[in-house]
C-alpha positions in Angstrom: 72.3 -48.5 -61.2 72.7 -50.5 -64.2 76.4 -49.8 -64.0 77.2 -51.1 -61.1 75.2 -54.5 -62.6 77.3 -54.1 -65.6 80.8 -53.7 -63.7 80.0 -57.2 -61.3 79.0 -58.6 -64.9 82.2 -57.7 -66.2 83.8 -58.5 -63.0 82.6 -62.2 -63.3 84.1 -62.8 -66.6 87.3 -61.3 -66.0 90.9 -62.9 -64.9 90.6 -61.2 -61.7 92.1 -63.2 -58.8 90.7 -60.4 -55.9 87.2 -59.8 -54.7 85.9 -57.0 -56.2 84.4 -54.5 -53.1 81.3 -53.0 -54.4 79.2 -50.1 -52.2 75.4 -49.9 -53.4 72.9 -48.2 -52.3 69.4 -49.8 -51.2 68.0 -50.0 -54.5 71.1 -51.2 -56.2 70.8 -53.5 -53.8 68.1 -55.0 -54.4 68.8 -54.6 -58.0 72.2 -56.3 -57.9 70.4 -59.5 -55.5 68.0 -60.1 -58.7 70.4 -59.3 -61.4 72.7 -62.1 -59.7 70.4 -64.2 -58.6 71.7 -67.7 -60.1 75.0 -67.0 -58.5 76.1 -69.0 -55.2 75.0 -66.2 -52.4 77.8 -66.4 -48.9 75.7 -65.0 -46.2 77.9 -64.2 -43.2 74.9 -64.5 -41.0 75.4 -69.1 -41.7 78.4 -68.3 -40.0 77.0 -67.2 -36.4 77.8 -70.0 -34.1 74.9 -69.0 -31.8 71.4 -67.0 -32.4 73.4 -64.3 -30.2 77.2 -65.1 -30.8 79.4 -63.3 -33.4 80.5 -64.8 -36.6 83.3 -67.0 -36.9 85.5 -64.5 -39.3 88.3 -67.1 -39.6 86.3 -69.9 -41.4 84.2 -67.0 -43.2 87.9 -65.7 -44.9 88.9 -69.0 -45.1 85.5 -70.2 -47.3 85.9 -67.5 -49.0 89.4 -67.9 -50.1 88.5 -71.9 -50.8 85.2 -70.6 -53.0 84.7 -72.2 -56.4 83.1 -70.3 -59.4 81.1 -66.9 -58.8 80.4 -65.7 -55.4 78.4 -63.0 -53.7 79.2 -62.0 -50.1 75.9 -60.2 -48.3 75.9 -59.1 -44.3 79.9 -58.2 -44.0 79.4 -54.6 -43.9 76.8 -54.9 -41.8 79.3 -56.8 -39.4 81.8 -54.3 -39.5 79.9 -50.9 -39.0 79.9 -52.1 -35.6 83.6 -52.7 -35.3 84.5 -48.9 -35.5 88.5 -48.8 -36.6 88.6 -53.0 -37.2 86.6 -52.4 -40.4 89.5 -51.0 -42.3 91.8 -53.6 -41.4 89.3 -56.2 -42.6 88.5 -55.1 -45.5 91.9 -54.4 -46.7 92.5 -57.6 -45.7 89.9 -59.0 -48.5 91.1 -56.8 -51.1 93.9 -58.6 -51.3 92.6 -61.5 -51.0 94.2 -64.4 -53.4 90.9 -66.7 -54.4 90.9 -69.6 -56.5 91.6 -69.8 -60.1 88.5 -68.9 -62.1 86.9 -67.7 -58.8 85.0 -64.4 -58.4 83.9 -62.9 -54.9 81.2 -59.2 -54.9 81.3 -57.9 -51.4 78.1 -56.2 -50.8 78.1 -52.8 -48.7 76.3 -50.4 -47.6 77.0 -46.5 -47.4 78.6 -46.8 -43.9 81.5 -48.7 -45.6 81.6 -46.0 -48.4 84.3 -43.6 -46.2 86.7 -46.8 -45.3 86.9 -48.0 -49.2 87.4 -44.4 -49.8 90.1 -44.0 -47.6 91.8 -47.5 -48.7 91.9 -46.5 -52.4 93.6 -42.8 -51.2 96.3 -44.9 -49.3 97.0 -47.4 -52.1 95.1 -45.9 -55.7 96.9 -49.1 -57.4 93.7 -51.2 -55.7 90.9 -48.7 -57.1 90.2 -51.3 -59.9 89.0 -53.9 -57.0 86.1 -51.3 -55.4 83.6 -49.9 -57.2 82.2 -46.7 -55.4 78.8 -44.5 -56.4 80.0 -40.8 -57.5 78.6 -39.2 -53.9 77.8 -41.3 -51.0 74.3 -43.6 -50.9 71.9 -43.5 -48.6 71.4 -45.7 -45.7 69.2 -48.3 -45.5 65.6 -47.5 -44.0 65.3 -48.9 -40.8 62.1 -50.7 -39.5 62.2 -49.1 -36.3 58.5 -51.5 -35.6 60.9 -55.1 -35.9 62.5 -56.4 -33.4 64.6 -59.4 -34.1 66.5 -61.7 -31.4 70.5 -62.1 -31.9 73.1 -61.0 -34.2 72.4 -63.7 -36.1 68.8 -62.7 -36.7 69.9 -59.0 -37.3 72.6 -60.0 -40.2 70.1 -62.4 -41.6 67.5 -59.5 -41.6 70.4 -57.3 -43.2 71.3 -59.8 -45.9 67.5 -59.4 -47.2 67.9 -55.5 -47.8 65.4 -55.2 -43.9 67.7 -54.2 -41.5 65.6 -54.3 -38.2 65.5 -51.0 -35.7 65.9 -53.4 -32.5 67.8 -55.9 -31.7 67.7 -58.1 -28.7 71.8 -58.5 -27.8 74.3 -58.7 -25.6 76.8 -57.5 -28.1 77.3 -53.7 -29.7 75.9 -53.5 -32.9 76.0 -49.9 -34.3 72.8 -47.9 -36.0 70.4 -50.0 -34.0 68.3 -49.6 -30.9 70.0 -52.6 -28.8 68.0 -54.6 -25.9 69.7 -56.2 -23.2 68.6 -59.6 -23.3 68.8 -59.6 -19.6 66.4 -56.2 -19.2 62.9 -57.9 -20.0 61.5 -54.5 -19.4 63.2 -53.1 -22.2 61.6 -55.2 -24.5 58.3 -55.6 -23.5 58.6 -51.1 -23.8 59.3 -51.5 -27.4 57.1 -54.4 -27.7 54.3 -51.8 -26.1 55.6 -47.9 -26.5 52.1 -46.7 -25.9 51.5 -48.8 -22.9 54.6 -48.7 -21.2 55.6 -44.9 -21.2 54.2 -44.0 -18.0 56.8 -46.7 -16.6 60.1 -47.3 -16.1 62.6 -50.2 -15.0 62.3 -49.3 -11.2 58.5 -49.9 -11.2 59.1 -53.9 -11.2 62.3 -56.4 -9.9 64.0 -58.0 -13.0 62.2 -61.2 -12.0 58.9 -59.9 -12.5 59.7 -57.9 -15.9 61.1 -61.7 -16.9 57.5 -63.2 -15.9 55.8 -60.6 -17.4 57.5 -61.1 -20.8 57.3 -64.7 -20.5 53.6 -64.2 -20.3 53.8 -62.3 -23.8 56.1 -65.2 -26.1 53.1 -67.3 -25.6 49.7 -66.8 -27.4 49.1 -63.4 -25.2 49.2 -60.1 -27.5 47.0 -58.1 -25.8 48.2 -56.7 -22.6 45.5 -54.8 -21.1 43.3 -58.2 -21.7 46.1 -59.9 -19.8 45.8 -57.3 -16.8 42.0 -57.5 -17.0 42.3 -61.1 -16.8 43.1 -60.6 -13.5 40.1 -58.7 -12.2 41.7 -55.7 -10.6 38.3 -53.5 -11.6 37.1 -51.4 -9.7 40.8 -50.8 -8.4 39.6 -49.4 -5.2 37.6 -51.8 -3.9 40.7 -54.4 -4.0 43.2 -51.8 -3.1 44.1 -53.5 0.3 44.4 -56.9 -0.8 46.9 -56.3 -3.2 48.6 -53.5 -1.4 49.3 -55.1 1.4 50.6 -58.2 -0.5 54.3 -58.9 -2.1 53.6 -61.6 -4.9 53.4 -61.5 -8.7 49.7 -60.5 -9.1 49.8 -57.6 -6.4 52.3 -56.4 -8.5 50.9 -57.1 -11.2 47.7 -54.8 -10.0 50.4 -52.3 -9.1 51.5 -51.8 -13.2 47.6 -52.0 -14.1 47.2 -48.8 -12.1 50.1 -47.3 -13.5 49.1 -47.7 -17.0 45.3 -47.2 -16.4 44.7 -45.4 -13.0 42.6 -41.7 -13.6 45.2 -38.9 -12.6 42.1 -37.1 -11.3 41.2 -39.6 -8.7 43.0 -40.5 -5.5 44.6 -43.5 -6.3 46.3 -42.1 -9.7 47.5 -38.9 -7.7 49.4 -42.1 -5.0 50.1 -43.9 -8.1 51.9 -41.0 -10.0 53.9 -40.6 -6.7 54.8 -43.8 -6.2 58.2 -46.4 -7.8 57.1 -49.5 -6.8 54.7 -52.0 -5.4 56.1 -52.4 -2.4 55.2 -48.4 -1.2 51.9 -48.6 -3.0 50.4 -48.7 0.7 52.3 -45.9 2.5 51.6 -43.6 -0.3 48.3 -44.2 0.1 47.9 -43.4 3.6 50.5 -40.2 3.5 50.0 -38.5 0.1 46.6 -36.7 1.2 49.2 -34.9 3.2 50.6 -33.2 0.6 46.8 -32.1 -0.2 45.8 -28.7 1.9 42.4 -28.1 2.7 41.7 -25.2 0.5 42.7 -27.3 -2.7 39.5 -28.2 -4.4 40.7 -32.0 -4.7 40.7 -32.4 -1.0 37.2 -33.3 0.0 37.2 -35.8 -3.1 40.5 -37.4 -2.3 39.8 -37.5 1.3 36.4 -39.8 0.7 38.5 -41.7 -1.9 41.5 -42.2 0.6 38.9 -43.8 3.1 37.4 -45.9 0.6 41.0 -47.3 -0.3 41.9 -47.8 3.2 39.1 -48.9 4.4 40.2 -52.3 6.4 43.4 -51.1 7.6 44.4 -52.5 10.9 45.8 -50.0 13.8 49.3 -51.0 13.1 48.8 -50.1 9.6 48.0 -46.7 10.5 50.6 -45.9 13.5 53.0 -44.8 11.7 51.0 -42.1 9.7 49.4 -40.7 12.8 52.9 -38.8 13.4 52.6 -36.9 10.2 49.8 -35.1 10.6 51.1 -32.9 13.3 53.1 -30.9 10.1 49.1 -29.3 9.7 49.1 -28.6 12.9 45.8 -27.4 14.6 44.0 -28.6 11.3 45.7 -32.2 11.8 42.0 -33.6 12.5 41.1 -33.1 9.0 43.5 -36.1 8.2 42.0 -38.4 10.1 39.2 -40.8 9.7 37.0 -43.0 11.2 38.6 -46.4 9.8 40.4 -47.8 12.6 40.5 -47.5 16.6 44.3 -45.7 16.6 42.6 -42.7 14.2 39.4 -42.4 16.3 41.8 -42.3 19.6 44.1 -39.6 17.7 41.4 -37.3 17.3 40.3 -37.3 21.1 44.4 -36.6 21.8 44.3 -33.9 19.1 41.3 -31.8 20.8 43.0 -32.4 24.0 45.7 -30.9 22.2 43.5 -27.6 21.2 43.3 -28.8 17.4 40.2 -28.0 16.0 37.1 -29.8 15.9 35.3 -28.2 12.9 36.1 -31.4 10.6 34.8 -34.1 13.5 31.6 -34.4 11.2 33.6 -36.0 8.3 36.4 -37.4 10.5 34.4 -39.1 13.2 31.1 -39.0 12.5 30.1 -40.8 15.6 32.3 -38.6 17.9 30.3 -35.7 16.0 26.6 -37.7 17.0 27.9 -37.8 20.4 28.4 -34.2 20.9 25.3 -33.0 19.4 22.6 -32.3 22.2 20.0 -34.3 22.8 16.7 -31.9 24.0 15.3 -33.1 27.2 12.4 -31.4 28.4 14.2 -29.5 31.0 16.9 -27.3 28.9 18.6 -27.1 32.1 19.8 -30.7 31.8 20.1 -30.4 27.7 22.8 -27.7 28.8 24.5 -29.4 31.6 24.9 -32.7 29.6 26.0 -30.4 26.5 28.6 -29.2 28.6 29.9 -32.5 30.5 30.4 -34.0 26.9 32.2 -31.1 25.6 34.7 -31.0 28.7 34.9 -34.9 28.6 36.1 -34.7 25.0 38.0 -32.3 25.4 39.8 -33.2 28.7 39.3 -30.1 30.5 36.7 -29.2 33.2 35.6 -25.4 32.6 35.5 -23.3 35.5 31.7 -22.8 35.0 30.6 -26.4 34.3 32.5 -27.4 37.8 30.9 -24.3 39.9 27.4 -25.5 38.1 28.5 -28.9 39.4 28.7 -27.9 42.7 25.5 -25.8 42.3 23.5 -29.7 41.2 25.3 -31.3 44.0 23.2 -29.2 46.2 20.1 -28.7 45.0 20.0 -32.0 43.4 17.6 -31.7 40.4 17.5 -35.1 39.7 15.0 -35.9 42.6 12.4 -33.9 40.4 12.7 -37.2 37.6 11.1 -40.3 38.0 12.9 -43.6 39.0 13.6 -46.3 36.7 10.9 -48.5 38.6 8.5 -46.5 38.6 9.3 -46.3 34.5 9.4 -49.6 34.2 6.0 -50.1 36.2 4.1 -49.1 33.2 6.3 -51.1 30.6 4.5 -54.1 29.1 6.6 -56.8 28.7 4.8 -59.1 25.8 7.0 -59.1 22.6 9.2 -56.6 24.4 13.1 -57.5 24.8 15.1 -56.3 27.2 18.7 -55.3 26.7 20.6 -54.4 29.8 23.6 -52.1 29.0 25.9 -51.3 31.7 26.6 -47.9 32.6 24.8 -46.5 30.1 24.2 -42.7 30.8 22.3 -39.9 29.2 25.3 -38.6 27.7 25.2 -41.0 24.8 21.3 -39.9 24.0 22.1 -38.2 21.0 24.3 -40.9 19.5 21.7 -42.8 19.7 19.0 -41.0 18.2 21.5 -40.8 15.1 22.0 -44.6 15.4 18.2 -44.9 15.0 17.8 -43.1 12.5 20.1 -45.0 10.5 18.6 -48.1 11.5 15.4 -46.6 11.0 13.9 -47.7 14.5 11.7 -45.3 16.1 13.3 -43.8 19.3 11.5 -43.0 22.6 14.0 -42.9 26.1 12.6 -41.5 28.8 14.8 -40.5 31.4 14.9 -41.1 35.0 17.1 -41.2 38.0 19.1 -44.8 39.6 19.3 -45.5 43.4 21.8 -44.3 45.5 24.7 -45.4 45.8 24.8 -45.6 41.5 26.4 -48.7 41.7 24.9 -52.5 39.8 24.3 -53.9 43.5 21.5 -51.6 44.0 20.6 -50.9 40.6 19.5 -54.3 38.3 16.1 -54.4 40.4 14.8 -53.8 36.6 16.5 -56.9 35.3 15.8 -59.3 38.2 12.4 -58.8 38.1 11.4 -58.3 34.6 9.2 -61.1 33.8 9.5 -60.9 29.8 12.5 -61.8 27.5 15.8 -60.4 27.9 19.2 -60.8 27.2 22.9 -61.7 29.2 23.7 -58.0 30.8 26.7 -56.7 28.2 29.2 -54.5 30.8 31.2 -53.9 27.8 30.9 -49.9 28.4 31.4 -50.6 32.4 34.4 -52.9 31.7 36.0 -50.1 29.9 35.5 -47.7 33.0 37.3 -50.4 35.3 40.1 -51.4 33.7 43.0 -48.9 33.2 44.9 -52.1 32.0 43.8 -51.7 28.7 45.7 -48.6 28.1 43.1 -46.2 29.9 44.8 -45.3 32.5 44.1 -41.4 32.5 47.9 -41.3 34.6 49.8 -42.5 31.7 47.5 -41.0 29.5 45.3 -37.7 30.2 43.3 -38.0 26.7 39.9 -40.1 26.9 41.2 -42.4 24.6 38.4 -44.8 25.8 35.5 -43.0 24.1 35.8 -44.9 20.4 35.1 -48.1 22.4 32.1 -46.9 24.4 30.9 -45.9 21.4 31.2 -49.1 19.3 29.4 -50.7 22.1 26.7 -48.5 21.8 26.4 -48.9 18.3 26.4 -52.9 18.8 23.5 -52.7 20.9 21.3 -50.7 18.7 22.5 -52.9 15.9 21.2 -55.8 17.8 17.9 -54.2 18.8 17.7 -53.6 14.9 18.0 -57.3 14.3 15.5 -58.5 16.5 13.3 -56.4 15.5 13.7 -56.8 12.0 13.7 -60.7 12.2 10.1 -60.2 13.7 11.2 -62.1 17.1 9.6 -59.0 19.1 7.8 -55.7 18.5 9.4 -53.8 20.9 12.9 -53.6 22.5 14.1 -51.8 26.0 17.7 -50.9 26.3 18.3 -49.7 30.1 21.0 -49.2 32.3 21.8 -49.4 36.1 24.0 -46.4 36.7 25.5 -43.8 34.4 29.8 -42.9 35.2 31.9 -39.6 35.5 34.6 -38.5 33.9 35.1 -35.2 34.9 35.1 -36.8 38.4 38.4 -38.6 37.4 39.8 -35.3 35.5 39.0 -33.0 37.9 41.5 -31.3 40.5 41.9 -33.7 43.3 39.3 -32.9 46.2 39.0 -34.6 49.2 36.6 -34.7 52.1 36.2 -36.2 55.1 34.5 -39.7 55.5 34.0 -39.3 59.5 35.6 -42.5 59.9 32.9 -44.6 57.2 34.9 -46.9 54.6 35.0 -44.8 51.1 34.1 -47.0 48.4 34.0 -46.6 44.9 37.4 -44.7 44.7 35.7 -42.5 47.2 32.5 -41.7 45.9 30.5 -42.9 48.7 30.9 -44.2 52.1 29.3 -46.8 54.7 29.2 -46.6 58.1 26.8 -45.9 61.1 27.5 -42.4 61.5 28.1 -40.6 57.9 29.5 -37.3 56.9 27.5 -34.1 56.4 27.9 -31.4 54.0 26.1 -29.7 51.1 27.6 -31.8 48.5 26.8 -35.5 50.4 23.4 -36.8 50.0 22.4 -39.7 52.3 20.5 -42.7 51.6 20.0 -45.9 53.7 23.4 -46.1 55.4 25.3 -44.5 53.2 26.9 -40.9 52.1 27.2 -40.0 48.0 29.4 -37.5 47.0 27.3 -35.3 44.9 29.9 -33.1 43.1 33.9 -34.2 42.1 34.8 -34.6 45.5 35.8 -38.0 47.3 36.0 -39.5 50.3 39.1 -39.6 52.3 40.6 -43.2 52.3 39.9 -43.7 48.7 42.1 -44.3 45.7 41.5 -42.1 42.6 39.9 -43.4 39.8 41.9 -44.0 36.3 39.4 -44.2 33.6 35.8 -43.3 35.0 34.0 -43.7 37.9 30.2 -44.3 39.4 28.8 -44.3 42.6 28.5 -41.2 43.1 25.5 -38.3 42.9 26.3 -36.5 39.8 23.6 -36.1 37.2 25.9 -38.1 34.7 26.1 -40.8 37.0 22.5 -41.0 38.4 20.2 -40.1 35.6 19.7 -43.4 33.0 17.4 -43.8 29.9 14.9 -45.8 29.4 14.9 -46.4 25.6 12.1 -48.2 23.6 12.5 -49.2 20.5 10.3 -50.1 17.2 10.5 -50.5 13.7 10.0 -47.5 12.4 6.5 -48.0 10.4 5.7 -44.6 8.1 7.3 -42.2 5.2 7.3 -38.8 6.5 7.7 -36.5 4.0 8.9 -32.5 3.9 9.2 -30.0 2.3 9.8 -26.1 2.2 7.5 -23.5 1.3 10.6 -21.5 0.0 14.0 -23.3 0.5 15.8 -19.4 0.5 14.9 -17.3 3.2 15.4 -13.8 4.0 17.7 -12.3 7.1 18.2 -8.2 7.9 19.4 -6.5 11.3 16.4 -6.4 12.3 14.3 -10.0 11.5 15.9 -13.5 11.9 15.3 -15.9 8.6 12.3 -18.0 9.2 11.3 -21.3 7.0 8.0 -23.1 6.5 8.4 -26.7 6.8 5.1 -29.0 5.1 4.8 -32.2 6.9 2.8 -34.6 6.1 1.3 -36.9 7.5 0.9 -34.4 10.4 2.9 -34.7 13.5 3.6 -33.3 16.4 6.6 -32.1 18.4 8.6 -31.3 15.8 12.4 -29.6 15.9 15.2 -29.2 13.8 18.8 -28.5 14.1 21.2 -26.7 11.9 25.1 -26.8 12.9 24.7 -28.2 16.1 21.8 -25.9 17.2 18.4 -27.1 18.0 15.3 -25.1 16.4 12.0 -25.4 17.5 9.2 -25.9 14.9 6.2 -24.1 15.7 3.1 -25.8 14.6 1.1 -22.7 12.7 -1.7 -25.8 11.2 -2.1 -29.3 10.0 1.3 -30.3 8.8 2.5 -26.6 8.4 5.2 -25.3 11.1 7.4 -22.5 11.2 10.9 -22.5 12.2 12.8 -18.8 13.5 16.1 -19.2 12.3 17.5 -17.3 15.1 21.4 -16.1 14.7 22.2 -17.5 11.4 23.6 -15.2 8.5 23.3 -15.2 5.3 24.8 -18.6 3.5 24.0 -22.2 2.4 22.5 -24.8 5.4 21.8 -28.3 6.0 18.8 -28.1 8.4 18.1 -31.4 10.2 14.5 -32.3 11.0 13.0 -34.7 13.9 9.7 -35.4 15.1 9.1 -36.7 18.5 13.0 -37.0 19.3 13.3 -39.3 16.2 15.1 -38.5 13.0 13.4 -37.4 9.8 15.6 -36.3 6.9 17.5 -33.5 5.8 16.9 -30.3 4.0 19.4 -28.1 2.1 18.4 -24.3 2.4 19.9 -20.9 1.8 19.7 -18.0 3.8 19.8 -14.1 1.8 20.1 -10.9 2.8 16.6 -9.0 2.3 16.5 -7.2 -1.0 19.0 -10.4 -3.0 18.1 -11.9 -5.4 19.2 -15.4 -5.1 19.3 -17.0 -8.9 18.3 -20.7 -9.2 21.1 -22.5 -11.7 19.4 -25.6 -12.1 
């Protein structure tokens, strides 16, 4: 080291006219700067004429030619690693070099310039006296692959001091360096952020927003998840839509936040991981739970977490995603959700269809209420209207349910029920609201009694039969002379019956595609009865109805009888006249003749959606509903929450419930149980048909929901072990 010190000394006092070409290592470097130290220093860097724009060589060679006294040249080697074969040329160039009289140039290099001198001396040894080389080749420089500097002129500068940076921010090549496109903003802000930026790449963002981003990041900023915070993206999910659906700077913005920060185990990270940018942050969402079958373990946790994200999406949203779920074919339902009116409306075409309707409990809840049965005191009816829902979801009309039909349309049970004014008779009307909901039939009894339940309102219909014809001109005698409080009829459920406009038309389209929207109107009723009562306004409320509809009458294969020359009415489900039309399935009342069964007058035009005015049980039997706040906390428990099954004994349960009540049933999967009162608050329930396995048994009291109870049933002689 102290050689090489010694040779520039000797250098400096000597007659030379040439530069004297001197290779160092990094320590000799620095050794050589302080050793020299009073001597003028030529920086190549001063002679950038831009932060990012090569030196001007021609004035550099020319100053250095015109120097005066002792010089030292620092940064040329650094220049020329990057100009591959041109560094040869150059240097020879300077080693013959002519300076001024008394004049002395050291041309500091590195070990990358080492091979070139070496090769210059082997083509002419005569110049060996002008270089001074190290025995064996130095070391390079260490690197700081941390720094980042902006420009050639920045890197030279940095090179001059014995730091030579790992990046550089440059348009131009520069050799032995990581080099950053000034123009690729992501690029930067990766090596600004390695740890935060490695699960993303270039495509994740537009070059305009990687620029904003930066820009955000050359002010005071350092800390970029505090920057993303900033913006209030947490919890991700419950903004999902806004920004999802969106196309500016901050939705994207929430787009890289997930990225970086989103839980792989959760929904949204799975959509993330799948997703390049922004722009298909929504469609993932709504399509990636199809790559997710039903026996992965991450499918009932996704699914929930899916509906949660989408939660808000419109029907268009949604259209184009209803096509892809036919690639699970029968399971398809499982897909599907309650979110928006084109999902609900896929799930009735999808039964009709002969998917499955095992997942309607998580998928459409409310389709799922309306299904379950709702116990009348004569099972006959609980089993007729189990049926008619079954076929009207399912668009079909079974064989048996249509001879059974036929069966009612002659015997007419119905006449055995009470009418809605005799009901109504013994209804007192202080504090008691009426709500009059058109075409409101039994069918939609055990929707409600989950509706009340969740609006904890205690339930009691009682259910009687309309006049005949079952059409509103006969049948609002209850709301024309009710003398309390009562509200505007709401014929949102009728309207939907009428009016094949609105896309119902079962010609164009078989499914009952209606059904979400009778629903929904249902559900706003009880809602309303919920507030009233709740606000204190009255103490009870009565939701009634003037007529029930058919659709199986619509569905079914197209019947018609004779009218004997009455005018059919009501798409033929009765007729007026003076001399009316006989037959075991026509019932007559006043001057007119009901159809009983799904036959219709001749004359008539077929229905499209539903249809009323006819004697079906669906059509003439209407509930009475009162409801009231639901005033006490039932509580229950089991005895033993494990029962026992064998070949020859069905499980049984004890059920305590206290306070004591009365009337009390239960219902697991769909099937009602009876509860047989054995004491005060103690009841039995015979578990008939069910295996061994794990159950959710549902208990009501009077008709009204209670709570539910998970239970397991074992096979005699198992040992079933507790492991919490």
């Amino acid at each position: 080291m102290r050689d090489t010190i010694a040779k520039i000394k000797q250098y400096f006092g000597s007659a030379s006219q040439f530069p004297l070409l001197v290779v160092v290592s990094p320590e000799e470097y620095q050794e050589v700067l302080q050793a020299n130290q009073q001597e003028k220093i030529i920086y190549v860097s001063g002679y950038c004429v831009g932060a990012d724009k090569e030196p001007d060589i021609a004035k550099l060679e020319k100053d250095v030619r015109s120097s005066q006294g002792n010089s030292l040249l620092l940064g040329f080697g650094d220049y020329l690693v990057s100009k591959a074969g041109e560094a040869k040329k150059y240097l020879t160039r300077y080693k013959a070099m002519t300076l001024q009289p008394k004049s002395h140039v050291v041309i500091l290099l590195g070990a990358s310039m080492y091979p070139v001198l070496k090769d210059i001396i082997k083509e002419d040894p005569r110049t060996v006296s002008r270089v001074v080389l190290p025995e064996d080749v130095p070391q390079n420089f260490v690197v700081n692959e941390d720094e980042v500097v902006y420009g050639i002129k920045a890197y030279l500068k940095a090179c001059e001091m014995g730091n030579p940076p790992g990046k550089v921010k440059t348009a131009l090549r520069i050799a032995n360096v990581t080099v950053i496109d000034p123009e690729n903003h992501f690029a930067e802000l990766n090596n600004r952020y390695p740890a935060v930026f490695k699960n993303l790449s270039p495509a994740n963002g537009t070059p305009e927003y990687w620029r904003k981003l930066l820009a955000a990041f050359d002010g005071n900023e350092k800390d970029f998840r505090r920057y993303l915070e900033g913006h209030r993206f947490s919890p991700p999910e419950l903004c999902f839509l806004k920004y999802a659906k969106s196309n500016d700077y901050v939705s994207w913005l929430y787009f890289i936040w997930l990225k970086i920060f989103a839980n792989s185990r959760d929904y949204l990270g799975f959509v993330v991981s799948k997703t390049t940018t922004s722009d298909d942050l929504l469609e993932t969402a709504k399509n990636a739970i199809l790559d997710i079958g039903l026996s992965d373990s991450r499918f009932p946790v996704f699914y929930e977490q899916r509906k949660t994200l989408l939660k808000g999406c419109s029907d268009a949203d949604i259209a184009n995603f209803i096509p892809l779920i036919h690639r699970h074919g029968t399971d398809r339902i499982a897909y599907l959700t309650d979110n928006t009116k084109r999902e609900k409306q896929e799930v009735l075409v999808a039964l009709g269809e002969g998917a499955k309707g095992d997942y309607l409990q998580t998928s459409y809840p409310a389709l799922f209420a309306y299904l379950q049965d709702y116990r009348i005191v004569d099972e006959s009816l609980t089993a007729y209207f189990s049926a008619y829902k079954k076929c009207k979801v399912y668009n079909t009309v079974d064989a048996s349910f249509a001879e059974l039909v036929k069966v009612y349309g002659a015997k007419r049970p119905y006449n055995s029920l009470p009418t809605r004014s005799t009901v109504f008779s013994d209804i007192k009307t202080d504090r008691t609201l009426l709500i009059f909901l058109d075409a409101l039939g039994v069918e939609y009894l055990g929707y409600i009694q989950k509706l009340c339940a969740e609006f904890k309102l205690k339930y009691d219909p009682t259910i009687a039969r309309a006049n005949l014809p079952t059409i509103t001109g006969v049948n609002r005698e209850f709301y024309d002379e009710w003398q309390g409080q009562k509200e505007n009829p709401i014929k949102t459920i009728d309207d939907l019956k009428h009016n094949p406009e609105r896309g119902y038309d079962f010609h164009k389209s078989p499914y009952p595609i209606h059904l979400p929207e009778e629903l929904d109107a249902v559900r706003e009723a009880i809602e309303r009865a919920a507030v009233k009562l709740r606000a204190g306004d009255f103490d009870t409320v009565i939701i009634a109805s003037d007529h029930g509809a058919s659709r199986l009458a619509v569905i079914s294969p197209d019947i018609i009888i004779d009218s004997g020359g009455c005018e059919a009415k009501s798409s033929g489900r009765y007729c007026q006249g003076a001399v009316l039309p006989k037959g075991d399935n026509i019932t007559k009342e006043n001057d007119y003749a009901i159809v009983a069964d799904y036959s219709r007058f001749r004359g008539s035009r077929s229905a499209s959606v539903e249809v009323h005015g006819g004697a079906t049980l669906e059509e003439i039997l209407v509930p009475i509903i009162m409801l009231t706040l639901e005033t006490r906390s039932i509580q229950v428990t089991f005895e033993n929450n494990v029962a026992e099954v064998s070949h020859k004994k069905a499980a049984e349960l004890i059920l305590i419930i206290t306070p004591d009540c009365d009337n009390v049933m239960t219902r697991v999967n769909g099937t009602n149980y009876k509860a047989e009162k054995l004491e005060k608050s103690r009841f039995r329930v015979v578990l008939q048909g069910l295996k061994k396995g794990q159950y959710k048994m549902e208990i009501y009291e009077n008709q009204n929901y209670i709570v539910s109870k998970d239970f397991t049933i074992k096979s005699k002689g198992i040992e079933v072990r507790d492991d919490f």
